[in-house]
N, C-alpha and C positions, 0 to 999 in steps of 0.2 A: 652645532651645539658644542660649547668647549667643557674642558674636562671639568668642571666645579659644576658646571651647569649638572652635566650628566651623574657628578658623583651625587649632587644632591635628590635627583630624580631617582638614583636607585637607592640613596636611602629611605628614602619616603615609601617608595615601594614594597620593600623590604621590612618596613616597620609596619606594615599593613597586615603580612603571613603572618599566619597563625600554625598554620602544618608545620609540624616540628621534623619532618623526616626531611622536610620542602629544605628548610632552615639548615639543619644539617651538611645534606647535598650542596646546597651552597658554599657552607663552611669549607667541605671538604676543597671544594672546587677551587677556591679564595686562597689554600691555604698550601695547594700544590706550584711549583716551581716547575713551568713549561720548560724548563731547560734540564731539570731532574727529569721528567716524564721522556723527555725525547730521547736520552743516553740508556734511559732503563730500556723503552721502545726501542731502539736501536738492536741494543745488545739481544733484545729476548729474541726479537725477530731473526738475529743473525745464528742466532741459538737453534730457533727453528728450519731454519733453513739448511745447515749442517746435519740435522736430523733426518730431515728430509732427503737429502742427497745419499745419508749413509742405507736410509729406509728402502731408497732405489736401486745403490748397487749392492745388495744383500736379497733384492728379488721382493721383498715386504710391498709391495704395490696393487690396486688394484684398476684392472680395464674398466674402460665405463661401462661396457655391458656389465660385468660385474657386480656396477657400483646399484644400475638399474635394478638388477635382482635383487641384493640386497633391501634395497629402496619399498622395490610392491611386496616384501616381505615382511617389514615393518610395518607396511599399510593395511595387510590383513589383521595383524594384531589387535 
């Protein structure tokens, strides 16, 4: 399938929705730049992981038994 074929196939499709959040979603998705998302992704993650690393050597961490107790204490709730 080449690219006309396919653009016209998902116009058709798309003129078929009626879900306006469908619609939307789509917009939103149409309207993002894979190469924006991936610098922003990039940075937060690295953002994250800095955090993380200071989270550990400051003792802020928890063992998995820990995490376990935690966990069946939520599930009594």
């Amino acid at each position: 399938m080449d690219t006309v074929e396919l653009k016209k196939i998902l116009i058709s499709k798309i003129s078929e929705i009626e879900d306006n959040a469908f619609l939307e979603a789509l917009h939103t998705i149409l309207n993002r730049k894979s190469s924006d998302i991936e610098k922003k992704d990039y940075k937060h993650y690295n953002l994250d992981l800095l955090k993380a690393e200071e989270d550990i050597e400051n003792g802020r961490l928890y063992s998995h038994n820990q995490i376990k107790e935690k966990v069946a204490l939520w599930k009594k709730r």
